[in-house]
Structure formats: C-alpha cells, structure tokens
C-alpha positions as CSV (number, residue, x, y, z in Angstrom):
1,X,93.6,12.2,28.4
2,X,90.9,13.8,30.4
3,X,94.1,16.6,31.8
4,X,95.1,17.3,28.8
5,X,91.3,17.9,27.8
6,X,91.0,20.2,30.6
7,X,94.1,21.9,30.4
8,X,93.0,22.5,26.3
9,X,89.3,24.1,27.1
10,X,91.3,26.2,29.9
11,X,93.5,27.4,26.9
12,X,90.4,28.2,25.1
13,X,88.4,30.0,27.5
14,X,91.7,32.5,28.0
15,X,92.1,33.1,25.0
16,X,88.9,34.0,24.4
17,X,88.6,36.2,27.6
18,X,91.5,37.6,25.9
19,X,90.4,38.4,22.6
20,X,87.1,39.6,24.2
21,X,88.7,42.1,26.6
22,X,90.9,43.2,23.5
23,X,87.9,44.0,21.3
24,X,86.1,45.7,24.6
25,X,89.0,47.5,25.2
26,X,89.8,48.8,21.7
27,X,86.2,48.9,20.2
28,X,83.7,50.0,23.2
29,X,86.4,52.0,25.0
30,X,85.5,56.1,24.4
31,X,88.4,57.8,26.0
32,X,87.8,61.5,26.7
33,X,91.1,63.7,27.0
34,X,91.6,66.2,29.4
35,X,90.2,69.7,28.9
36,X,87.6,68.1,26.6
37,X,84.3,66.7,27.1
38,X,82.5,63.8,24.9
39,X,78.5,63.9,22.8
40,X,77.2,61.4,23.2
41,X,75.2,60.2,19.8
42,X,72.9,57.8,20.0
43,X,72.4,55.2,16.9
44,X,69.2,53.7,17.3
45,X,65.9,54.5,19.5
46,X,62.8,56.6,18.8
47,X,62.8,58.9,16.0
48,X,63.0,62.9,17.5
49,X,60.3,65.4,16.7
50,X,60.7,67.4,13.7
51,X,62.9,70.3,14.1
52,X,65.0,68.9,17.2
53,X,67.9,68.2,17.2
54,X,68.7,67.2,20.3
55,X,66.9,64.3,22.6
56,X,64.7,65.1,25.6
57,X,63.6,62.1,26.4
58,X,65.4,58.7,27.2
59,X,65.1,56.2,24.5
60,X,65.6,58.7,21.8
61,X,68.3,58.8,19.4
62,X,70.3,61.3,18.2
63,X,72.5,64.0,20.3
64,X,72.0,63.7,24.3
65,X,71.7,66.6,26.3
66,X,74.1,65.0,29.3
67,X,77.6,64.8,28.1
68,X,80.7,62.8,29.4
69,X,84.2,65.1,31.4
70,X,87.7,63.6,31.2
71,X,88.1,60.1,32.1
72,X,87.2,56.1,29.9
73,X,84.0,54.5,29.5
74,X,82.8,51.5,27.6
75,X,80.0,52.1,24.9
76,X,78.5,49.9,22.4
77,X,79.9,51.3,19.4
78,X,76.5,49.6,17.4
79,X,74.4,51.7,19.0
80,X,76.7,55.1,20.5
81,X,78.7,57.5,19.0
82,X,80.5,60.6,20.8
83,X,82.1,63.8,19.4
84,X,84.7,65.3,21.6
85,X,84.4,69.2,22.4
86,X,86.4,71.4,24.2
87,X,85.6,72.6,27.9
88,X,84.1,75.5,28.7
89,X,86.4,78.1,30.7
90,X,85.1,80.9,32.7
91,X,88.5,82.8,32.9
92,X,89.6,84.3,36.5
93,X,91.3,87.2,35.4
94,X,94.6,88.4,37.0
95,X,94.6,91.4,39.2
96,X,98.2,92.5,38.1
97,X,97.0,93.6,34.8
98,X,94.2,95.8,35.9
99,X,94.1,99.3,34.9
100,X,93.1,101.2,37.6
101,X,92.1,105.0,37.8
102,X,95.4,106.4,38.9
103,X,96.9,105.3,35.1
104,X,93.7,107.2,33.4
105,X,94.3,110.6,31.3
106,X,91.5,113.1,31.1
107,X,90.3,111.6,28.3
108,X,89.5,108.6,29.3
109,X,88.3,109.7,32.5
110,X,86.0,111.8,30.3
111,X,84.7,108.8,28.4
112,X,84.1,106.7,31.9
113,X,82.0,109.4,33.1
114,X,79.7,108.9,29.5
115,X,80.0,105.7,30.2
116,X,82.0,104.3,27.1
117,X,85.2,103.4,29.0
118,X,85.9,100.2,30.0
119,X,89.0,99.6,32.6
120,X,91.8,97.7,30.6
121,X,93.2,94.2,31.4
122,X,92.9,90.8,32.5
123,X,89.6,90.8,34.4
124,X,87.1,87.9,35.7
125,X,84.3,87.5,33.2
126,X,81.0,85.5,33.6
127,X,79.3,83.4,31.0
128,X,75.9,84.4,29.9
129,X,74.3,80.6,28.8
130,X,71.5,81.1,26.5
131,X,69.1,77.4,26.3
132,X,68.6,76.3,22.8
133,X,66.3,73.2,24.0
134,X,63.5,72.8,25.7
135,X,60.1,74.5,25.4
136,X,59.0,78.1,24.1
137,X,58.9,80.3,27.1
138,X,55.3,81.7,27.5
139,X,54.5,85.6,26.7
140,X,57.7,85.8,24.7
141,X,60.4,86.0,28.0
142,X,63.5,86.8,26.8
143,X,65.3,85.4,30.2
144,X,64.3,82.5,31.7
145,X,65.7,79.8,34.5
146,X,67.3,76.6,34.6
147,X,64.3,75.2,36.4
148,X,61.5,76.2,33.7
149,X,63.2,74.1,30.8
150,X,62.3,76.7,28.5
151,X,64.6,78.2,25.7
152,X,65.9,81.3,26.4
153,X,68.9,83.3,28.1
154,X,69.3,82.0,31.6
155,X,69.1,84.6,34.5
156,X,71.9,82.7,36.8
157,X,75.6,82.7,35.0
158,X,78.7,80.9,35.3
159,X,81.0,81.9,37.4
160,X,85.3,81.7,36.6
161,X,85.7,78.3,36.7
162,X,85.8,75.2,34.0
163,X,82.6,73.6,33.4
164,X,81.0,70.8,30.9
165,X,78.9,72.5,28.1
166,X,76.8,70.5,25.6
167,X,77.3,72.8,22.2
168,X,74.3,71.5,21.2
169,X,72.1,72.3,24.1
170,X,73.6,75.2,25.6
171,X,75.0,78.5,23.9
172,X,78.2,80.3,26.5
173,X,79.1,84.0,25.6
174,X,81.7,85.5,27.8
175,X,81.2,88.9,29.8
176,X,83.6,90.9,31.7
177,X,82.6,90.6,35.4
178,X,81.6,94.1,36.8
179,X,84.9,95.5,38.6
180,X,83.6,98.9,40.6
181,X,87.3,100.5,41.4
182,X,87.6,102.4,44.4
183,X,86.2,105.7,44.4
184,X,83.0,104.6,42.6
185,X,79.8,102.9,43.0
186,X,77.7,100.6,40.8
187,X,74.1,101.9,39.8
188,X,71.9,99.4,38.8
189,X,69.3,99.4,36.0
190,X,67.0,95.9,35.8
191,X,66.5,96.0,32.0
192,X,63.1,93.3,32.8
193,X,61.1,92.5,35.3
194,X,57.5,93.8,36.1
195,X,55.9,97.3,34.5
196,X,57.3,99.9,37.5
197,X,55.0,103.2,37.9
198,X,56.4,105.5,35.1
199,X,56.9,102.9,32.8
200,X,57.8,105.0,29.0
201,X,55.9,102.2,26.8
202,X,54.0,99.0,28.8
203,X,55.6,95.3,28.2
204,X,58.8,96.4,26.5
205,X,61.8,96.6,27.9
206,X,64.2,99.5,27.7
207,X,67.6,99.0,25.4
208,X,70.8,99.8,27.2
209,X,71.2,103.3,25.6
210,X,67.5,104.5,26.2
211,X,67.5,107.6,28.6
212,X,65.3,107.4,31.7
213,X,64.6,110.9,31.0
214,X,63.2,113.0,28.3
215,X,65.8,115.3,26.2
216,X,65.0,118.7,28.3
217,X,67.7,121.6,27.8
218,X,68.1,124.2,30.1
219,X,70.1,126.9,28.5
220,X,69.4,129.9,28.3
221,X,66.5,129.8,31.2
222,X,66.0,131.3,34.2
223,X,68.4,130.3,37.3
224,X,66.6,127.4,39.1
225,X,64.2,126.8,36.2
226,X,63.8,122.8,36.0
227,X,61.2,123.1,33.1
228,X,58.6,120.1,32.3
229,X,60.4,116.7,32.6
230,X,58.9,113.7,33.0
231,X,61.4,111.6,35.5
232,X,60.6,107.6,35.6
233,X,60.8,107.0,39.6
234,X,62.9,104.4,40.8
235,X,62.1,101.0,40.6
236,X,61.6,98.5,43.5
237,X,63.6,94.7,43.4
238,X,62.1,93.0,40.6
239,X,60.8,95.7,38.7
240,X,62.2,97.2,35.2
241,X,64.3,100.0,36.0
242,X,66.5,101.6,37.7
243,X,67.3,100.5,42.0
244,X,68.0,102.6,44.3
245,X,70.4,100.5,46.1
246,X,74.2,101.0,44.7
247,X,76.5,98.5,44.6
248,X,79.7,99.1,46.7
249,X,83.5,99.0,45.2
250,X,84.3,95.2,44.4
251,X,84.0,92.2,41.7
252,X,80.5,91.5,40.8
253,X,78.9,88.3,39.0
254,X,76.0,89.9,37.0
255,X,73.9,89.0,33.9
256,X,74.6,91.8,31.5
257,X,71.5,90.8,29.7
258,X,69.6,91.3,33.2
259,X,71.1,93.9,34.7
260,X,72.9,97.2,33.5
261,X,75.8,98.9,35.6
262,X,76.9,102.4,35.5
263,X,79.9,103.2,37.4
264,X,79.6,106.5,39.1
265,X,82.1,108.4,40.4
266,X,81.6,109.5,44.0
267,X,83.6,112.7,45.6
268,X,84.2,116.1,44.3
269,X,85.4,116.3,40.6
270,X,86.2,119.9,38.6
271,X,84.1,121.1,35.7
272,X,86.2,124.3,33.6
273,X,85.2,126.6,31.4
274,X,88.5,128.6,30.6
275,X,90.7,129.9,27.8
276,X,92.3,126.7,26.6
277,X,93.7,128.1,23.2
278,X,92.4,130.3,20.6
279,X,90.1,128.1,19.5
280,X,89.2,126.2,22.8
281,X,87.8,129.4,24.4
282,X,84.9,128.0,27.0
283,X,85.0,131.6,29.0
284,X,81.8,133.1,29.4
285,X,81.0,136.4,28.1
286,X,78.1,138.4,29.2
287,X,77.4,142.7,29.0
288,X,78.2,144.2,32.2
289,X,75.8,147.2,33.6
290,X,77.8,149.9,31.6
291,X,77.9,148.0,28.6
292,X,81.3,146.3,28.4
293,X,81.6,142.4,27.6
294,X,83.0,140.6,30.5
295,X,84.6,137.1,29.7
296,X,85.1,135.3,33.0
297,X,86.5,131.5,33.0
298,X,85.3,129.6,36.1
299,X,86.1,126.3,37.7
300,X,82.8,124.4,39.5
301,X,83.9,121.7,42.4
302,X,81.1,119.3,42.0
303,X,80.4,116.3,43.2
304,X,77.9,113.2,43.9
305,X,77.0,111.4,47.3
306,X,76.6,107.9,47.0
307,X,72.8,108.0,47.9
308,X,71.9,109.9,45.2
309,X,73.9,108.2,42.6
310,X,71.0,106.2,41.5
311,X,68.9,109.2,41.4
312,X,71.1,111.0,39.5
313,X,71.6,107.7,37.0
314,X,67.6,107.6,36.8
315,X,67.2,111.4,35.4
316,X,70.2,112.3,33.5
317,X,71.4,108.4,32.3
318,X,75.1,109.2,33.0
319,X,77.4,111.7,34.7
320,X,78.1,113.7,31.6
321,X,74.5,114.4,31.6
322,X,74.8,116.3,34.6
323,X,77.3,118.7,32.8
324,X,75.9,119.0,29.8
325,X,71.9,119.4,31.6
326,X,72.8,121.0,34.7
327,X,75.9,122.5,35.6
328,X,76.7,124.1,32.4
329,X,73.8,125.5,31.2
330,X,72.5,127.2,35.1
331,X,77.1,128.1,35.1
332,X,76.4,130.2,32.0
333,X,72.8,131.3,33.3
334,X,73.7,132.4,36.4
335,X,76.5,134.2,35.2
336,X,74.7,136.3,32.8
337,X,71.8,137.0,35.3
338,X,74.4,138.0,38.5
339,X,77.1,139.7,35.9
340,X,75.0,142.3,34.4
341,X,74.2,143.8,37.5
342,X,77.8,144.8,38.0
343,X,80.2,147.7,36.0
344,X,83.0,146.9,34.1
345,X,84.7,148.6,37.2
346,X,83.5,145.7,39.6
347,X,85.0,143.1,38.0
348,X,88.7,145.1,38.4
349,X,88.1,145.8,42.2
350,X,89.1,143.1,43.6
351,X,85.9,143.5,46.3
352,X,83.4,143.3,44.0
353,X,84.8,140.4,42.0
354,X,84.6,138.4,45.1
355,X,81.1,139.4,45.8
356,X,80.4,137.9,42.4
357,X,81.8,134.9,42.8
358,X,80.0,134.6,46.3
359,X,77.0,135.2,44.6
360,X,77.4,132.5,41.8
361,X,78.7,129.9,44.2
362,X,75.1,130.6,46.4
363,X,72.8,130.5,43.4
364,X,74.7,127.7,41.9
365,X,74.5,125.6,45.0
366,X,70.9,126.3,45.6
367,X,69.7,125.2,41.9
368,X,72.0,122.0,42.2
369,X,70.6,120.8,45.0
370,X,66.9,121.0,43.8
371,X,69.0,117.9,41.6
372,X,70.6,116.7,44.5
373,X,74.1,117.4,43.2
374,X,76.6,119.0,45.7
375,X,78.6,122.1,44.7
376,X,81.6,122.9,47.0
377,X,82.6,126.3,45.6
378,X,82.9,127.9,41.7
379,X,85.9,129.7,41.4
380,X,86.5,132.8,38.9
381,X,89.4,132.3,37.6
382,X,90.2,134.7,34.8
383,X,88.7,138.0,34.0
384,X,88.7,140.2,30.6
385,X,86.9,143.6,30.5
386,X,86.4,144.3,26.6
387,X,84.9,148.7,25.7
388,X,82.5,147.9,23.4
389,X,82.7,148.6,19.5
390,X,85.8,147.4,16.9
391,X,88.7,145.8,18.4
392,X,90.9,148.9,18.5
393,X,88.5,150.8,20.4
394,X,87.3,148.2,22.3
395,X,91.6,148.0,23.6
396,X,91.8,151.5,23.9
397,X,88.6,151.8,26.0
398,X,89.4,148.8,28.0
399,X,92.4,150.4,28.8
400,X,91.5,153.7,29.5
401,X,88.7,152.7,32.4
402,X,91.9,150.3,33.6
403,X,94.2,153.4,33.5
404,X,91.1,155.3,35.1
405,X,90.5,152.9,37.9
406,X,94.7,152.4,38.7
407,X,95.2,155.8,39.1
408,X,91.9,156.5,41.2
409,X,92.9,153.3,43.3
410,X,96.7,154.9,43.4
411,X,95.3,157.9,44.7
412,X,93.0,156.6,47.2
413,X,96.0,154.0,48.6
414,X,98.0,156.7,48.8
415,X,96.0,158.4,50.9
416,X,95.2,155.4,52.6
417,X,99.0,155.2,52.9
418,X,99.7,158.5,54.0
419,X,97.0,158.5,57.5
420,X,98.3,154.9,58.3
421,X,102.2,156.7,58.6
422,X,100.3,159.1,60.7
423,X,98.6,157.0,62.7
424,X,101.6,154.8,63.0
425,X,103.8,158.1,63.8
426,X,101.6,158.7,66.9
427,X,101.8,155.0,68.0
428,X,105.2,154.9,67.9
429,X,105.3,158.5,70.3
430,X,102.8,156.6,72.3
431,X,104.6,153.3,72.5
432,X,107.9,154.8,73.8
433,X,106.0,157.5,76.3
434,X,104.7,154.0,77.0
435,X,108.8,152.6,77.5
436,X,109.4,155.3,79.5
437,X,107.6,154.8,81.6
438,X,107.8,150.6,81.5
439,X,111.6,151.6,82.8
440,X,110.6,153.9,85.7
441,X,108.4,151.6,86.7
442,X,111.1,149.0,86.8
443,X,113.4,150.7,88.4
444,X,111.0,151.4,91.4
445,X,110.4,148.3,91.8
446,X,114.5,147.2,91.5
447,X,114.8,149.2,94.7
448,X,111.6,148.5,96.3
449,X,112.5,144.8,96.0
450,X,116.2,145.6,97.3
451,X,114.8,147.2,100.1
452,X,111.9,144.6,100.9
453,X,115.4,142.0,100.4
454,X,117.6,144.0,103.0
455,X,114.8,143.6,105.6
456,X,114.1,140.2,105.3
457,X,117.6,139.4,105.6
458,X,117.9,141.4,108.7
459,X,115.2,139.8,110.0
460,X,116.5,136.4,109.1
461,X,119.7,137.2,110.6
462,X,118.6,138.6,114.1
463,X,116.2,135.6,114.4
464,X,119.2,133.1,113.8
465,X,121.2,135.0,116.5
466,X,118.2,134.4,118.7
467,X,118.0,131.0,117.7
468,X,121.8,130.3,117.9
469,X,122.3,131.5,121.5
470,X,119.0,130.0,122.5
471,X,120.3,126.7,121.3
472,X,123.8,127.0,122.6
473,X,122.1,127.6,126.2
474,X,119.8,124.6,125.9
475,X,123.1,122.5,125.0
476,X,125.1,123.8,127.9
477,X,121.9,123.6,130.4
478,X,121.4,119.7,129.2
479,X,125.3,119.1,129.3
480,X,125.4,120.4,132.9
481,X,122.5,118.1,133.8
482,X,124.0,115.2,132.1
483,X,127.5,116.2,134.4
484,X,125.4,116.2,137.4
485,X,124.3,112.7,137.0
486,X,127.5,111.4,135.8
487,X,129.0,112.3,139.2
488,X,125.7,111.0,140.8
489,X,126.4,107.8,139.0
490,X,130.0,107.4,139.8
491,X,129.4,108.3,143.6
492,X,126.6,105.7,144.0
493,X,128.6,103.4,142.1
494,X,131.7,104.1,143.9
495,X,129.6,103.8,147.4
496,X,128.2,100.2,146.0
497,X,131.6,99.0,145.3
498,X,133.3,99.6,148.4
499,X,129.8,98.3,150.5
500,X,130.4,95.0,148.1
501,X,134.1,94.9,148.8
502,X,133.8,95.4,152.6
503,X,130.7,92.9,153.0
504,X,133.2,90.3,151.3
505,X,136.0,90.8,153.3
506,X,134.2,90.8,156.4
507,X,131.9,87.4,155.0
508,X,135.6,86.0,154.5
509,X,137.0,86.9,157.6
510,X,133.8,85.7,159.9
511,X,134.0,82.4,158.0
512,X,138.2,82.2,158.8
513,X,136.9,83.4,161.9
514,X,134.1,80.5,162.3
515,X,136.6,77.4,161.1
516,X,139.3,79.0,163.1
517,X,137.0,78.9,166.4
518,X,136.0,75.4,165.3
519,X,139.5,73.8,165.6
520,X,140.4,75.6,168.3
521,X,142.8,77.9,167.3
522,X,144.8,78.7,164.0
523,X,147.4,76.5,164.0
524,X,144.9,73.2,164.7
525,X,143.4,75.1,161.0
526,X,146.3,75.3,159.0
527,X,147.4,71.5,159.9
528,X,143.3,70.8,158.5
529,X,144.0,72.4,155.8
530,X,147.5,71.4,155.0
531,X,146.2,67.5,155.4
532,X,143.1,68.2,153.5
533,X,144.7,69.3,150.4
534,X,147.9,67.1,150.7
535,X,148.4,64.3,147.9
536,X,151.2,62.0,148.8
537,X,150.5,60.1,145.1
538,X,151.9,63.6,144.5
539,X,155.0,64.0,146.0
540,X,158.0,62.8,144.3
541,X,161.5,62.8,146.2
542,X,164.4,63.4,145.0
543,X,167.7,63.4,146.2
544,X,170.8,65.3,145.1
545,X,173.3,64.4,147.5
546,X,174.1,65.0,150.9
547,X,171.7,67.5,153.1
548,X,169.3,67.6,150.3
549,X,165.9,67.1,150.3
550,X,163.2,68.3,147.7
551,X,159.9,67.6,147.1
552,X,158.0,68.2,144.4
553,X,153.9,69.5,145.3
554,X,152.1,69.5,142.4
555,X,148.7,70.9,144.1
556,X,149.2,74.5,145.8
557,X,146.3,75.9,144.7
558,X,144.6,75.9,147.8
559,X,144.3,79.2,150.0
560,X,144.4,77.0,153.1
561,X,147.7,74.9,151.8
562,X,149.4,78.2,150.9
563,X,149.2,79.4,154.3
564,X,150.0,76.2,155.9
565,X,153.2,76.5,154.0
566,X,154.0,80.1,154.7
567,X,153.0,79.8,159.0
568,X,155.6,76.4,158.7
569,X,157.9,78.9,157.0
570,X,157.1,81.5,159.4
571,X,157.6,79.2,162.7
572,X,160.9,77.6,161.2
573,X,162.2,81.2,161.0
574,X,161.6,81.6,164.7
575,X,163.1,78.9,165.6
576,X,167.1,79.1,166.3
577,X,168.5,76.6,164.1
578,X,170.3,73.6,166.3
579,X,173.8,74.1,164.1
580,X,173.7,77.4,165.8
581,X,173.6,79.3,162.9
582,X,171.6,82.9,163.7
C-alpha cells in the first residue's frame, strides 16, 4: 500500500516538473535569432517621466536601454515583453571594387580637385551614433561623449564591425570611412572645438561649404598684388578650424560631423589655357609694343608640397581655388604686363619668344610662392600675331610683317650661311695642311723606329754571342774539373781495392800459415781438417759389384775438407799403383 503510495506521489511530482518546464519553456523562453537583437519592455514598475520614452532608471517600466544579442533567456512574460530588431552592421568594404585615380577622366579629376568627387565602390564606412536619451547637453553642444550621458551626436564612432543598437536609445547613420589614395594627403578642418584667433563670428561653428577666406579676386591687378584678405590662421588640436597637420595616404575612422577632410593632391599637376575649339578659346590676347594682338596659349606645371597643403586648404578652401584666385588671374596678368613690352616681331624670332617665356615663368614663380604654391615652368605653347583693324587687313598685315621678317631672316641665314662655307673652306685647307703633315710625321718616325729596332737587335744578338760562348766555356771548364775528379776517384778507389784485396790474402795466408805451424806441418792440417768436418752418419756405401767402392759425402763445403780431398788425390797420383799400371 505505502509503495504504491510512493510510487503515485513520484508520478505526480514528474509530471508536474514536466508540465512546469513545458510552460517555462514555451511561455518565459524569449529566443533571439541570429543577426537580431531583443527590447526588452518592461510591464510593470514606476511610471517614466513625461516625455520619455525610454527607462533610465531600474525599476522603471517601459523600453530598457540594455538590450539582449543572439542566444535564449527566460522572462516572466507577466511582467516582460521584447521586440526583436535587426543588428547594426558597420560594413568593411572590399578593396577590389575601389576606384582608384588611375581609372579617373579629366572630369572627374576636375571635380576631386573642387572637392565634389567622391572615389567609387565598396569602401569601409563608420557609423555616426547620435544619443536620443539622456540629459540636455549644457550651452547647446551639438557633439557630446558617451561618458557625459547627454543627448547629442557622439564624438567616438563605430567602427566596420556588427554591434547591438537599442533603436530607441541610439540613432546609427552610416559614413564612408575617409580613403586618402596615393598621391594625396588629407587636410583637416575641426568643424567645433574652442573659438581659434581669427574666429569669422564667435560661438558658431562653420558649415562645411563656408570658405576660410573672404571672396578676393585678383584679375586684372598688378603682378604680385595679394590685395586686402583677411586669412583665419590655422588652428591648434582642439580648436575650430583648420590643422596644420595632414593626414598621410590610408583608411581613416573619422566623425564627419567632427571633422571635415579635403583630399589634396600633392605633386605637379598642369593648368592650360589653349585653343580647344572655336568656342573653347582660353588663349590669352594682349597688344604687343607696335600695336598687334598677340594670342599666346600657355601650359603652367604647378604643384603643392605636402606642408603647405593645409595652408593652402585654409586660404583658398579647395584646390580649384588656387586656379581660379591665383594662377589664372596673375597667368593672364603677367602676360599682359611682360607681352606689351615686346613687337609683334619678337614673338616670331624664336629668341625673343623664349625670353618671354623666361620672363613669365620667373614672375610667375615669384608671386606663387608669396602663396606657397610651387611653379616648375609655364610653357608658351601656341602663338598668333593678328595687324590690327577688320579681319582682312588684320590677315594681310599679319602676313606681310611674317613675309617681312622670313625674308629678312632668309637673307641674314644666308649670309650667315655663306661665311660658315668660308670658314669651313679654310678649315678644311687647314685640316689637310694638317694631314700632311700628320703623314710625314709618321713616316719619320716608321724609320726612326726601324732604325732604333735594327740596333737593339744587334745589340741583343752580339750580347747572346757573348753570352753563348761564355757559357759553353763555363760548361767545358766544369766538365774538365768534373773529369779530373772522376779519375781521382777511380784511382783512389782502384788503390783501396787492391790494399783491401792484398791485406786479405795476406790475413788468410798468415792464418794458414799460423794453423799450419801449429800442427806441425801441412799434412798433420789437412788430416785436422779432414776429421773435423767428416760425418760418418753421412756416409752411405754402396756397392756395385766387384772393385767398386763409392761413398757418398754429403758435407764438402768446407775449405779445409776440400783440400784434404784434393792433397789425398794429389799423393795417390804420386804414388805408382801396386797393379803396375803407370
């Protein structure tokens, strides 16, 4: 009874664990998907202030600022509610896309240097996060930070990347990321911050198109007249203006709202003013010194140094201001001023034309860099002389002082042409007098040389007689000595032989001498020796019949058994046999 009790409140308890975890699961579970993010709304708590929207404090209801990323939780559905947004995604860019300066027509180059261009394609971006919560920011600052918690654009801003934004509390606006190419540098222009020096109007800030300088234009004035300007100087880090450091090529993360970049173009660049077409005619015409119009076209190489970019930036507000408020105007000046000094003739001589455009590049260099723009060298490209009065006379004029000034410059060249055959007639006489005598000379010194050879030679010769006989002396002198002691050395020899030889023999023959005195005479010797040197184990007899008798000595080495043998054969000779044989 009591098991099955147990085993029922068992049954109980799991199914209620069960049907808990069921209702947790399906009714407090707040699943947030991936690439989303959750609100989180509270129900029930203290009422917010009037006019918020969102709460700042905990134990408030309504929207809360801190919001939930990808993933499950478990709220009480009584007193939470959520509303799922959608990341926020700072995009990367991809670098295969960019445009790049290399793929830009003169158009657009134009526009860059205004500074309405914008490099196409896929490029990082930054998000500019403007606070809708939180207190008013005191004075009425437009950008504030994170850390003051007042409303307001923030000064710091996201970086490419994926972050969760509450829609409630923060407002995201995507900027392109500044991308300075290569080639270029990045002026920089604080649009707030504290009142610089030359500040135009106290407290407010300047707009994006205001000009740091006031309109001033300089045509038609004197060359190296900079008139009345008033030029804001540059501004220090953290005041409103613009900085005179430049940012270097690369990817910058900056707060368009903060900060304003100019992209500058660094290096030489061309300005033209020539004949493009009938109606794009940018020559310059001025009166020359006799009265005839003179339309020149002439190319300027310009360019900027990176440490006076932000100067530049600061007085004309972009690069086409430097055309349009510098180069142009003091181009057309100077060429009026310089031109009228010269005739029409002048600017047909090709002498005087490059006087002139000596003279302009000098004067043109000298104003520019009072602006601290360098010019390289302005080139006169195309000249027009134009008689004055209607258009007929004006072509009949113009080419009369042409036909005037070609036949005066035929006549003088072939003058000119006429003393240089002269001169070059009596080179020539000169320069083979000159042969002539190149070849004499040569000659001399063919036979001088085949003399000076002969005599060395001779020399040469007669001292290698000298020194052949001398040598052939030497050898017979040293072969005659060597012959001498050869024969020295074969006598002494000789001589030492024969003394060895004879003080043997006699040594032998006074030692037979001495034994043969010790036993008394030479037979008593021979029998000494013969039994001395006698083996009997030796001796082997053999006989071969009748009157035979041989024996068979295997030791006859010895001196003294060799002679035993030959005085026993001696003595048995002597003898008369007993047989009577003779």
């Amino acid at each position: 009874m009591i098991r099955a009790l147990l085993a029922s409140l068992v049954g109980l308890v799991l199914i209620a664990v069960g049907i808990l975890g069921a209702v947790t699961w399906f009714a407090f579970r707040v699943y947030v998907p991936e690439g989303m993010c959750a609100v989180l709304i509270r129900k029930s708590g203290d009422a917010l202030p009037p006019g918020e929207l969102v709460a700042t404090k905990p134990g408030q209801k309504g929207i809360q600022k801190e919001v939930l990323g990808p993933g499950r939780y478990f709220y009480n559905p009584i007193t939470w509610d959520y509303e799922l947004k959608n990341l926020t995604t700072i995009p990367a860019g991809d670098p295969n896309t960019w445009e790049w300066l290399h793929s830009l027509d003169h158009n657009q180059r134009n526009e860059m240097r205004k500074g309405s261009f914008a490099l196409q394609g896929k490029f990082p971006q930054v998000g500019v996060v403007t606070c809708k919560v939180g207190k008013e920011s005191a004075s009425g600052q437009v950008i504030v930070s994170r850390a003051s918690g007042s409303k307001g654009i923030l000064d710091e801003v996201l970086t490419p990347g994926t972050y969760k934004i509450n829609p409630y509390v923060h407002d995201v606006q995507l900027h392109p990321a500044v991308v300075i190419p290569a080639g270029f540098v990045g002026v920089v222009t604080n649009l707030f911050g504290s009142a610089g020096k030359a500040s135009a109007v106290e407290g407010v800030p300047p707009t994006e198109d205001e000009s740091p300088v006031s309109a001033l234009s300089l045509h038609d004035t004197q060359p190296g007249a900079v008139g009345a300007m008033h030029v804001r100087p540059l501004a220090e880090p953290g005041q409103r203006g613009t900085l005179r450091d430049v940012l270097q090529p690369g990817v910058y993360f900056i707060n368009p709202k903060l900060q304003k970049i100019v992209l500058v173009e660094v290096g030489y660049n061309e300005y033209t003013q020539t004949r493009i077409s009938e109606k794009e005619n940018y020559r310059i015409t001025f009166p020359s010194d006799t009265g005839f119009l003179i339309d020149v076209g002439v190319t300027v190489v310009w360019g900027i140094h990176p440490t006076h970019a932000a100067e530049i930036i600061n007085e004309f507000g972009n690069i086409d201001g430097v055309l349009d408020k510098v180069i142009g105007p003091q181009l057309r000046s100077i060429c009026r001023n310089i031109g009228s000094t010269y005739a029409a003739r002048d600017f047909i001589q090709g002498e005087k034309r490059e006087l002139f455009q000596k003279a302009l590049t000098a004067e043109l260099k000298r104003i520019c860099r009072g602006k601290n723009i360098e010019v390289l060298i302005a080139l006169v490209r195309e000249i027009e002389v134009h008689a004055p009065g209607g258009a007929s006379a004006s072509a009949q004029g113009t080419e009369d002082l042409k036909r005037t000034i070609q036949q005066s410059f035929v006549a003088i060249e072939s003058q000119i042409t006429k003393d240089k055959q002269r001169a070059a007639a009596a080179i020539k006489a000169q320069l083979e007098e000159e042969r002539k005598k190149v070849e004499i000379a040569r000659e001399q010194i063919v036979a001088q040389t085949r003399v000076e050879v002969a005599n060395i030679q001779a020399e040469g010769d007669k001292k290698a007689a000298e020194i052949d006989a001398q040598t052939q002396l030497d050898v017979a002198t040293v072969r005659q000595d060597a012959a001498q002691l050869q024969a020295q050395r074969t006598s002494i020899l000789g001589q030492a032989n024969a003394d060895v030889e004879k003080m043997k023999k006699e040594a032998e023959a006074e030692g037979y001498r001495l034994l043969v005195n010790a036993f008394g005479s030479g037979h008593a010797y021979n029998l000494y020796t013969f039994a001395e040197n006698f083996q009997p184990q030796s001796i082997r007899l053999i006989f071969a019949g009748e009157g035979t008798f041989w024996t068979d000595l295997t030791r006859f080495e010895d001196v003294g058994a060799a002679k035993l043998l030959e005085s026993a054969s001696h003595s048995n000779a002597a003898k008369p046999r007993s047989d009577g044989a003779k």
